[in-house]
C-alpha positions in Angstrom: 114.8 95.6 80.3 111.8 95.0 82.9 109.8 92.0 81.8 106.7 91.0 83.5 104.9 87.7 83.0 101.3 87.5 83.0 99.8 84.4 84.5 96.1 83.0 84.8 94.6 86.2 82.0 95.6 88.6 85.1 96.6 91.4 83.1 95.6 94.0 85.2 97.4 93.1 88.1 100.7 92.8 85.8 99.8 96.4 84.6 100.0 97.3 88.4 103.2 95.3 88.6 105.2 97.5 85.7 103.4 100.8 87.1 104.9 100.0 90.3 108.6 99.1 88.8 108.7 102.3 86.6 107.4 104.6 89.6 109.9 102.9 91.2 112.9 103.2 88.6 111.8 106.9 88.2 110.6 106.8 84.9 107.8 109.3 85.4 110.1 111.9 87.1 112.9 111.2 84.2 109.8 111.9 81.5 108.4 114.8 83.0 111.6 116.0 83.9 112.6 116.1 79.8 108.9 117.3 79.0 111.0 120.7 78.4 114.6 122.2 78.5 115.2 123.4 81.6 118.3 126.4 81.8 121.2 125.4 83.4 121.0 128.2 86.9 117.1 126.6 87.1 118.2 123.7 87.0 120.9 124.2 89.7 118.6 125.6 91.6 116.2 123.0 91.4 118.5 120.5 92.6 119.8 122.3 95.2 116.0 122.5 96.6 115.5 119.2 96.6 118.8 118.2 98.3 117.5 121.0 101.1 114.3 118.6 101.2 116.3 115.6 101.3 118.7 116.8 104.2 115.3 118.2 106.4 113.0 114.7 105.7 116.9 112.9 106.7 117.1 115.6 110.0 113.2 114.8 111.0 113.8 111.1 110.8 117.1 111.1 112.7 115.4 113.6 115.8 112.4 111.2 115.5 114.9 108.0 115.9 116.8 110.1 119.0 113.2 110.3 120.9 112.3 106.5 120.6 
């Protein structure tokens, strides 16, 4: 459970706080995500896209490592 305590009236900046920890736990993703069923070969294919984008950012920031 994510608590946040709110000191001094500064509730705004505690509203930026949970933002931050729920972008950050991936509750957005996981709620847009379910927004509607997705079929099991899209779905498959979906992740297999974003590993591909995973493994190219990974493959930039090792060649980018190799030239410093």
């Amino acid at each position: 459970m994510i608590e946040i305590k709110v000191s001094n009236d500064q509730v705004d900046r505690a509203m930026r706080e949970l933002k931050r920890k729920l972008i950050k736990e991936g509750l957005f993703k996981e709620l847009s995500r379910r927004k509607f069923n997705i079929k099991p070969s899209l779905a498959k294919r979906l992740k297999r896209a974003q590993a591909e984008k995973v493994r190219k950012k990974e493959a930039r920031r090792e060649r980018e490592r190799m030239t410093r």
